[in-house]
C-alpha positions in Angstrom: 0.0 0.0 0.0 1.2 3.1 -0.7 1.5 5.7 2.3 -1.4 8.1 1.9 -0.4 10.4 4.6 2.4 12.2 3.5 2.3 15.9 1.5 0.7 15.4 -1.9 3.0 14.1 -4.4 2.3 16.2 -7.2 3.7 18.9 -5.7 7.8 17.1 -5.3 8.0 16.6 -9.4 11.2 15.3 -10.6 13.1 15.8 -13.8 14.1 13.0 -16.4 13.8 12.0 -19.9 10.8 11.6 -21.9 9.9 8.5 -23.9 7.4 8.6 -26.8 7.2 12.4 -27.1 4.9 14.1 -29.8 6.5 17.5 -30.4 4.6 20.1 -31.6 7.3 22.9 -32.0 6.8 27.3 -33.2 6.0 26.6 -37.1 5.5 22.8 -37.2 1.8 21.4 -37.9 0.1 20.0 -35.1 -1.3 16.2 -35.6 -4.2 16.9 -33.8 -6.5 17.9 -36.8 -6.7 14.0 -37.6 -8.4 13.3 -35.0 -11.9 12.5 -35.1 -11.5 13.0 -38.9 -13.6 10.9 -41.8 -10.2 9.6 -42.5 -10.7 5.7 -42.3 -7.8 3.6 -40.7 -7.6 0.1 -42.2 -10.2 -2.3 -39.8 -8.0 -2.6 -36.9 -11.5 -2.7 -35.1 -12.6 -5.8 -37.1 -9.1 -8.1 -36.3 -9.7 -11.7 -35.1 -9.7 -11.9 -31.1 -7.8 -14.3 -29.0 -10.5 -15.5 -26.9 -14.2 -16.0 -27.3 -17.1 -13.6 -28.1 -18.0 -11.6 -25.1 -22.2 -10.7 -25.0 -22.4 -7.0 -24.1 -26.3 -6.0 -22.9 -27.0 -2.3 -23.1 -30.8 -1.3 -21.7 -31.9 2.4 -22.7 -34.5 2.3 -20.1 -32.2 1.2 -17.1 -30.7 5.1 -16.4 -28.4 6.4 -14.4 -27.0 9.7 -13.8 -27.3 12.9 -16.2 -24.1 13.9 -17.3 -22.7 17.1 -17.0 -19.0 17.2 -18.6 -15.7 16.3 -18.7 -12.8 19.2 -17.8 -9.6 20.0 -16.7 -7.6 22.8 -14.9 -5.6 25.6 -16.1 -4.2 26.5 -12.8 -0.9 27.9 -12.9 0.6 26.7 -16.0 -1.9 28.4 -18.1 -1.3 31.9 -17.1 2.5 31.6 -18.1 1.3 29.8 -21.4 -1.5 32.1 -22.5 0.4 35.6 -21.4 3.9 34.3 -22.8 3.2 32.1 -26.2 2.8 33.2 -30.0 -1.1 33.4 -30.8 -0.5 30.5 -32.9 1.1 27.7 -30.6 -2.0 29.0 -27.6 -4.7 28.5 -30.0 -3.2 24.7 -30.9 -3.0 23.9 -27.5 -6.4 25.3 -26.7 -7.6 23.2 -29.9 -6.2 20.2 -28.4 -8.6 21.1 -24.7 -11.0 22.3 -26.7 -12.0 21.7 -29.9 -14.0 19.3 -31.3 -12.8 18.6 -34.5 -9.2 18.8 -33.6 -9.0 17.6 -30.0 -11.0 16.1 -27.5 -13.5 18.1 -26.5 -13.4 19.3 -23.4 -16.7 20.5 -22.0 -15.5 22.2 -18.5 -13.0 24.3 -17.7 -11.7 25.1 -14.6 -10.3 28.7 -13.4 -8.0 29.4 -10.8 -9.2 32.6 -8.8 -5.7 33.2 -7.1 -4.6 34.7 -3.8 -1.9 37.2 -4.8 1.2 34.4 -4.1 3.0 35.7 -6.5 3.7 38.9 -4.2 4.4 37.5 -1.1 5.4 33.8 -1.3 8.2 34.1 -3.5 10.6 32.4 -0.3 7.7 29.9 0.2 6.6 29.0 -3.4 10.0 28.5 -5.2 8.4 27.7 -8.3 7.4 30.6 -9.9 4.6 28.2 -12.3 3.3 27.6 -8.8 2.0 31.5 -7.4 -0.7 33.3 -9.1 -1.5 36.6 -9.4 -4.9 38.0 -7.6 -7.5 40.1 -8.9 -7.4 42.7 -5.9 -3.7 42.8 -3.8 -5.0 44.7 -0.6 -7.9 45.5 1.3 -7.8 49.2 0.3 -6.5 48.6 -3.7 -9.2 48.8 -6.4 -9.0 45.7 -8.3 -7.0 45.0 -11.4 -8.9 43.1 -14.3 -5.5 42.7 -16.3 -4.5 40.0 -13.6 -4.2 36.0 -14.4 -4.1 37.2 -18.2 -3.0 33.7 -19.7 -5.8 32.4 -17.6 -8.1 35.0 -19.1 -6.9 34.3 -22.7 -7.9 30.5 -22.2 -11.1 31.4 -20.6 -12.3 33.2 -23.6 -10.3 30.4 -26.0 -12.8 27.8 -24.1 -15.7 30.0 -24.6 -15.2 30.2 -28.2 -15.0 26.9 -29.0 -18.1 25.3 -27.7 -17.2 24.8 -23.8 -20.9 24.7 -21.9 -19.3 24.7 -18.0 -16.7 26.8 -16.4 -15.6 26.5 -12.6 -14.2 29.4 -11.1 -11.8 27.2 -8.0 -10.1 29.3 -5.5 -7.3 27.5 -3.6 -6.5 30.1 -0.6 -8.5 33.5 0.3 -6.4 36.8 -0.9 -3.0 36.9 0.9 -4.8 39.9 2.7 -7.6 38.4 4.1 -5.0 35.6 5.7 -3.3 35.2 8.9 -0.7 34.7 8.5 -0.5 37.3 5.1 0.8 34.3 2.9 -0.9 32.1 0.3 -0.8 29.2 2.4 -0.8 28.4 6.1 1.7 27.2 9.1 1.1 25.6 12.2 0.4 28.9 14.2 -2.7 29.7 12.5 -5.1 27.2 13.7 -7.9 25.7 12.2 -7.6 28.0 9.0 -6.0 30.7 7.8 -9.0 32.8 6.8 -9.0 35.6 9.2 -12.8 35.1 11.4 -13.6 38.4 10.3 -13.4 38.6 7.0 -16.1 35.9 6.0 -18.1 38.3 4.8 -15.2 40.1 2.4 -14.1 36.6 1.3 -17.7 36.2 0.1 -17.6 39.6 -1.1 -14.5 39.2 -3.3 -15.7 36.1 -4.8 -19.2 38.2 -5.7 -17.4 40.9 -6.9 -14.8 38.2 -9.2 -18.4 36.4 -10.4 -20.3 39.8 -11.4 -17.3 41.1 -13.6 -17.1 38.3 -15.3 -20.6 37.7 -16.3 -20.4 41.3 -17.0 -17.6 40.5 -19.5 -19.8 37.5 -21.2 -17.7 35.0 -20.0 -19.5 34.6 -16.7 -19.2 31.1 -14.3 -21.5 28.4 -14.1 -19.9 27.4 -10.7 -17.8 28.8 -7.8 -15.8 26.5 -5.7 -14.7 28.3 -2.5 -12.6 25.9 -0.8 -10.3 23.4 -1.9 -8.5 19.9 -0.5 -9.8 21.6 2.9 -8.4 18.3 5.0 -5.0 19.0 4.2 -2.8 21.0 6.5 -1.2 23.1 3.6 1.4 24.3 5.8 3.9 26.0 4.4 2.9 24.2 1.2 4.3 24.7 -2.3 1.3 26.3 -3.8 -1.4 28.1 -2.5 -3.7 26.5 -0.1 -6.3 26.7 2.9 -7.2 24.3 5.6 -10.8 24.8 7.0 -12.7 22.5 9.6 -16.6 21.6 9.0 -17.4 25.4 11.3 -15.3 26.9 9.0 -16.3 25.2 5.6 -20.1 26.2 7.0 -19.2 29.9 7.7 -17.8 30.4 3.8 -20.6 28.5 2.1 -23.4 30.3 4.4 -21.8 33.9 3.7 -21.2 33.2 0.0 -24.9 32.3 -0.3 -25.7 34.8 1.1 -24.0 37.2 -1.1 -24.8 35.9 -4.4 -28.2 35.7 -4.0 -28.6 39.1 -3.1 -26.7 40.2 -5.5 -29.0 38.3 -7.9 -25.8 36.3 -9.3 -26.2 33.1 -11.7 -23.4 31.1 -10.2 -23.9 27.7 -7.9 -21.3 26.7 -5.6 -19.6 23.6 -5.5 -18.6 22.1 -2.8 -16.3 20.8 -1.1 -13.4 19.2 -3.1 -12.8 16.9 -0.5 -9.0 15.5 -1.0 -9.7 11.8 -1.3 -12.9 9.5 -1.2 -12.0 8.2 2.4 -12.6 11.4 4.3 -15.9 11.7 2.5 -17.2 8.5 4.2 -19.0 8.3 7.7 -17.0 6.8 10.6 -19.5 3.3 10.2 -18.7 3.2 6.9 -15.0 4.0 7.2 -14.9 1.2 9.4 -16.4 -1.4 7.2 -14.1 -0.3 4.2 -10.9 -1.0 6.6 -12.6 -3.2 8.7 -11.9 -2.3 12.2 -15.1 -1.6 14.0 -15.1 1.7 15.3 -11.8 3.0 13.4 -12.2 6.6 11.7 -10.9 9.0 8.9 -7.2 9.9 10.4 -5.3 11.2 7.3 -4.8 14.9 7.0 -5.7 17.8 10.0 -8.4 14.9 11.5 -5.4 13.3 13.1 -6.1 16.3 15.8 -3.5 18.7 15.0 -5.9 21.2 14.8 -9.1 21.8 16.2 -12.7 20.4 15.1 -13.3 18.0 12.3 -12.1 17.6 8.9 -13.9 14.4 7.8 -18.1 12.9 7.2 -18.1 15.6 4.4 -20.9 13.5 2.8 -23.0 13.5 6.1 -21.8 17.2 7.6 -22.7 18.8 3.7 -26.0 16.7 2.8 -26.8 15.5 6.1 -27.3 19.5 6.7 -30.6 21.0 4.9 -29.2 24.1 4.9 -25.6 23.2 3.6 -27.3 20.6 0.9 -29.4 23.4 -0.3 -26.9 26.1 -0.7 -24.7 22.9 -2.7 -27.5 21.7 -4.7 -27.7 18.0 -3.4 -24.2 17.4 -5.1 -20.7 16.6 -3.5 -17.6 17.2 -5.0 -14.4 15.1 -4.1 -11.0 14.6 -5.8 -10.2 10.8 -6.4 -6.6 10.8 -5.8 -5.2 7.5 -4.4 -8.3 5.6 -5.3 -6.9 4.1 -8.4 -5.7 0.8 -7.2 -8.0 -2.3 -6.7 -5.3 -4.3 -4.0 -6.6 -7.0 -2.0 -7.8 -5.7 1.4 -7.8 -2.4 0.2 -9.8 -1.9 -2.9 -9.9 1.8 -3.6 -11.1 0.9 -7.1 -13.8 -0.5 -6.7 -15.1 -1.1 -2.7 -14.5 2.3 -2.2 -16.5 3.7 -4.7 -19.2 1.2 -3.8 -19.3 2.4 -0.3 -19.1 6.4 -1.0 -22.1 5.9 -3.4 -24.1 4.0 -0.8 -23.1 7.0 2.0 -24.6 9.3 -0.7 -27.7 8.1 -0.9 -27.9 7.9 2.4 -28.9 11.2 2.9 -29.9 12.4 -0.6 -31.0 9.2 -2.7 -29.4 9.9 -6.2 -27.2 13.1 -4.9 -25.7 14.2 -7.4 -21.7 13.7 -7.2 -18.5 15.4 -9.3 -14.9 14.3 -9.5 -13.4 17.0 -9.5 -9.9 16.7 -9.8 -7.3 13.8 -10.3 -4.2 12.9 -11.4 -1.7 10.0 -10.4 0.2 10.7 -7.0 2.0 8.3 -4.8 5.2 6.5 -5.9 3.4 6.1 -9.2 3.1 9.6 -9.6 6.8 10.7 -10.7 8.0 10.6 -14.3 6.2 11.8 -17.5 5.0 9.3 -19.2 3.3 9.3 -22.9 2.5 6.2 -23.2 -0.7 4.1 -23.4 0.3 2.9 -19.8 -1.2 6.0 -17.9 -3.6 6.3 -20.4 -5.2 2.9 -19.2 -4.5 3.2 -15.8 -6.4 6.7 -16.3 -9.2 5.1 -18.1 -9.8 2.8 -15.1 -10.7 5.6 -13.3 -12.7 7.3 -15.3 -14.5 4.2 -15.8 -15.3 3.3 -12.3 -16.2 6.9 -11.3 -18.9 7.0 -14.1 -19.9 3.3 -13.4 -19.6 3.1 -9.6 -19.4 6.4 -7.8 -21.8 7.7 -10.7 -20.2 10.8 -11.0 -21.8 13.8 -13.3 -18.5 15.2 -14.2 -14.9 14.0 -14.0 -12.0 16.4 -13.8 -8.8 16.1 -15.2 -6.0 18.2 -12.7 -3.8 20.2 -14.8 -4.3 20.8 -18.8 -0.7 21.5 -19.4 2.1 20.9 -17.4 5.7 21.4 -17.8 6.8 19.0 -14.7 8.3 15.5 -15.0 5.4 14.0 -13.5 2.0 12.3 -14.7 0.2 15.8 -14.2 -0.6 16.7 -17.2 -2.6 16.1 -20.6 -0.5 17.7 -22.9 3.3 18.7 -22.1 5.7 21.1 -22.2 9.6 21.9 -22.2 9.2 25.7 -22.1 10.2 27.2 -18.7 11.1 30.5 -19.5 10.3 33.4 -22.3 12.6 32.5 -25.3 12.5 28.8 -24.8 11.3 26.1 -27.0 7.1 26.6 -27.2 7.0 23.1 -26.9 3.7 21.0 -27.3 3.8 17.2 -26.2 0.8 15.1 -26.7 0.1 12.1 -24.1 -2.0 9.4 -24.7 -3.8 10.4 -21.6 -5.3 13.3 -23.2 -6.6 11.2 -26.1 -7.8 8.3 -23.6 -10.4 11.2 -21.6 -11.2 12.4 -25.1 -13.0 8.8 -25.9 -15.0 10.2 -23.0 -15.3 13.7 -23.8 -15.3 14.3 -27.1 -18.6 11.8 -27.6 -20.7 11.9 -24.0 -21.7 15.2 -23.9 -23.6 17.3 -21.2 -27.2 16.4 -21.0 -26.4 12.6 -21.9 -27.1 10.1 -19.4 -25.6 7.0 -18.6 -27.9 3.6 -19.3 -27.4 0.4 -18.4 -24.4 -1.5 -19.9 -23.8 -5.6 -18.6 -21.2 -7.7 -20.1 -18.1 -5.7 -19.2 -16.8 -4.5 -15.6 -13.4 -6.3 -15.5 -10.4 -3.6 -14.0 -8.2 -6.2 -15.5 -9.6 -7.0 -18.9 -12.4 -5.2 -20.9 -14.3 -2.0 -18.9 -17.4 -0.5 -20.8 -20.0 2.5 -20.1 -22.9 3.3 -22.4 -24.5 6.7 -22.9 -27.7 8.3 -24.7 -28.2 11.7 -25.7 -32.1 12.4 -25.9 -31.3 15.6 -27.7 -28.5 14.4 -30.1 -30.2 10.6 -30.7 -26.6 9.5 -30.3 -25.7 6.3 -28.4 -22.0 6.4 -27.2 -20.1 3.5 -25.4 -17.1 3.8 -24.5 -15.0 0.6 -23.9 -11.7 0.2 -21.9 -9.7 -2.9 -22.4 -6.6 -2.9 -20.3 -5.4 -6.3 -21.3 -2.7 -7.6 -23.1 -5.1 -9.3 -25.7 -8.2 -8.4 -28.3 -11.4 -8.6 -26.9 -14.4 -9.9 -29.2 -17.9 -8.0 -28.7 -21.5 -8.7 -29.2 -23.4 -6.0 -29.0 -27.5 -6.5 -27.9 -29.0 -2.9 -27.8 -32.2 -3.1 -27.0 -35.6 0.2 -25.3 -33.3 3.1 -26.6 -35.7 6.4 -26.1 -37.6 6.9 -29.4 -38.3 2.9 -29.9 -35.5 2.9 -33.2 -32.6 1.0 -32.9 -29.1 1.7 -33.7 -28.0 0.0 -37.1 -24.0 0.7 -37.3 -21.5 2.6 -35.2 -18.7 4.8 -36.1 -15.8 3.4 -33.9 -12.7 5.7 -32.4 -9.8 4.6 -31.2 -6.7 5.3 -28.6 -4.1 2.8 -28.6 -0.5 2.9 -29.1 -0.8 3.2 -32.9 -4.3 5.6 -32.7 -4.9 9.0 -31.2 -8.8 9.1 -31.0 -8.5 7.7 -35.1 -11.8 7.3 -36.7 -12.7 3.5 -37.8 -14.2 1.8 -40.5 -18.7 2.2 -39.9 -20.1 -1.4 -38.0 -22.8 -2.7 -38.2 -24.6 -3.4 -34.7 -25.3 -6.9 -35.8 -21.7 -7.7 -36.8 -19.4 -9.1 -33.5 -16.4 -5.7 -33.3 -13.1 -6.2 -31.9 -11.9 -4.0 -29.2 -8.0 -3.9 -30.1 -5.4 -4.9 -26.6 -4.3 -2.2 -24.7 -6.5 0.4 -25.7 -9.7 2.5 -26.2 -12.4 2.5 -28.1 -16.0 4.9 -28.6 -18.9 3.4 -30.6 -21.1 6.1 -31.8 -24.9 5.3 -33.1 -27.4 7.3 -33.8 -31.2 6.3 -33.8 
């Protein structure tokens, strides 16, 4: 088992080579354009399997959750990319997030409301891709709209091509409004660093960030006013805020209270919990380890600091008041749930049991992952390769499948770190340098997701295919679109052989053929020769693959 109290990995990244790169340099053409194409590959898609047939059910009236998107994060890296690049080499890269025709799709994009690091933390934050710049630097300064301009520039980039949800995510208050007058906290601070009496201007801020930019058209569906709040953050390489349950209460309350008299179009989204565990309620925290009466203990619940940092499911929806300002729906980060070991299935028992805690209290609630990437002592080294792309895909699987979720969340869009961070990579550092753009097969993996289940899809019933080991597979209809998608993992080593029985798709028509797209070692979301639903399909080893109908 890997150790699951220490700092967050993601933030140690470690340099080495690349293997399998994609460069997209200043002046070359960028690959992505073939994607999703009507060029036809040869019928990989048709080859004969190594095993048997495998009967795949799909039930359009079995239904599941509504889906609302699949994003990522610009965070820091996109400020320094869409402030410092050529025109041309940002708009690739925002193809590549963005686009449907030349990328994958994305259909939520997260922005980082910063806390003014970049000022003040300079000793703390030694990476300067790590601060961020805030919108107003001190209680008395009028605020300055030119801040987080790459951020801005990608914003409007998503806006243009199609995006339909943007989260604004804020990872500490202003500098100002802190304790200790830094971006992230130390041990003298207490339970958080947000000063007790300036709730209200925290709330205000955030207001005053969500009314400019609706003012500006580019307005945000959601505001997410605390992040990871279990962790201690102290002293942490990025900005950060710890906040107990009193505390989390205080900041939703307040900022519900501002928006709506401000008559502001924004939900909040809450509370971005750091991992599935502290989500769960101490009974069932004790059946997923086992030990009768054991509780959450990672992070600040260990009693460092006073009150509780754990039950988020039952402290946010367990609350009427809390659940209403939220909207029935939880949002938690799935890092170190990507393992299914024996004893401690984070996989796939896990996601059972934080399901089942949700609908304790709200039957159905509605649930977001909001933010993943690979941590722990599988976390360092970039790698290309199909490898995280599958072990990726696994997750995304078992989130939609098992936890449900509405939305999953890719961490950080671009990253320049040695690390398995990022969807698409970069060299460039520094102005002058290399503008670098590196394609992993991660990004084309979530684009088998988010490129064909879009928002207002919802999941159906798929049987036939639930093996982590072997082949995974999730089926979605689009009422709006007539469009069937099903999306099949296969992690193994050999060619799985499908029949497909489709049967009570809304509408009473069936699907007659499907347009396959595949991600494999050889593929990057390539278009396939048309099936027919009738005829068995090959899903190709190691890879991906999206079957689109229409009825």
């Amino acid at each position: 088992m890997r150790n699951v109290h220490g700092n967050k990995a993601r933030f140690l990244p470690r340099l080495g080579a690349l293997s399998l790169s994609v460069m997209l340099f200043s002046g070359m053409a960028s690959s992505a354009g073939a994607a999703g194409s009507d060029t036809t590959e040869s019928t990989i898609a048709q080859k004969p399997a190594q095993t048997g047939v495998q009967q795949i059910t799909i039930n359009g009236q079995q239904r599941y959750q509504e889906i609302d998107g699949f994003g990522a994060s610009g965070a820091w890296s996109i400020d320094h990319i869409g402030s410092e690049w050529s025109e041309k080499n940002k708009n690739k890269v925002a193809d590549l997030l963005f686009s449907q025709d030349k990328g994958i799709g994305l259909s939520i994009w997260r922005f980082n409301i910063g806390a003014g690091s970049v000022d003040t933390d300079q000793d703390i934050i030694s990476d300067p891709w790590r601060r961020a710049e805030s919108f107003k630097s001190g209680e008395d300064k009028p605020y300055d709209w030119s801040k987080q301009a790459g951020q801005q520039w990608f914003l409007q980039a998503a806006k243009k091509r199609g995006v339909e949800e943007t989260v604004a995510f804020v990872n500490s208050p202003p500098v100002w409004m802190t304790k200790n007058g830094h971006g992230q906290p130390d041990p003298s601070v207490g339970s958080t660093n947000l000063k007790e009496d300036y709730i209200d201007d925290y709330a205000v801020f955030l207001a005053d960030v969500m009314e400019h930019f609706h003012k500006q058209k580019l307005g945000f569906d959601y505001i997410s006013p605390i992040n990871e709040p279990t962790w201690d953050w102290n002293r942490a390489g990025q900005e950060g805020n710890r906040y107990n349950i009193e505390d989390i209460k205080k900041v939703l309350i307040a900022l519900d209270k501002e928006l709506h008299k401000r008559g502001i179009d924004t939900e909040v989204d809450a509370i971005e919990a750091v991992e599935y565990l502290s989500l769960l309620d101490n009974d069932m925290y004790a059946t997923y380890t086992g030990k009768a009466g054991s509780t959450y203990t990672s992070g600040n619940a260990g009693g460092a600091f006073e009150g509780k940092y754990s039950e988020y499911i039952k402290e946010m929806l367990g609350d009427p008041q809390i659940a209403g300002i939220i909207g029935n729906k939880m949002s938690a980060h799935s890092y170190w749930s990507d393992e299914a070991k024996p004893g401690d299935d984070r996989l796939v028992r896990l996601r059972e049991l934080v399901r089942e805690n949700l609908n304790r209290y709200v039957q159905d609630a509605k649930f977001w992952m909001s933010e993943y990437c690979i941590l722990g002592d599988r976390g360092p080294g970039r790698d290309l390769t199909m490898d995280t792309a599958l072990d990726v895909a696994k997750v995304i699987h078992y989130d939609m499948v098992t936890t449900q979720a509405s939305a999953w969340q890719w961490w950080l869009a671009v990253s320049k770190e040695d690390y398995k961070d990022g969807l698409v990579y970069t060299d460039y550092k520094n102005p002058g340098d290399t503008q670098s753009i590196i394609e992993s097969k991660t990004l084309w993996a979530l684009g088998n997701y988010s490129k064909f289940v879009r928002p207002g899809a919802q999941r159906i019933d798929l049987q036939g295919a639930n093996d982590p080991n072997g082949l995974m597979g999730s089926a979605y209809y689009h009422t709006g679109d007539k469009q069937l998608s099903v999306v099949f993992v296969n992690s193994s080593d050999e060619a799985k052989t499908i029949h497909l029985d489709v049967t009570n798709l809304p509408g009473g028509k069936d699907v007659k053929q499907f347009k396959p797209y595949l991600t494999s070692d050889h593929a990057d979301l390539k278009k396939q020769s048309t099936v027919s639903v009738k005829k068995d399909i090959t899903i190709p080893a190691r890879s991906l693959m999206t079957l689109v109908g229409k009825n």
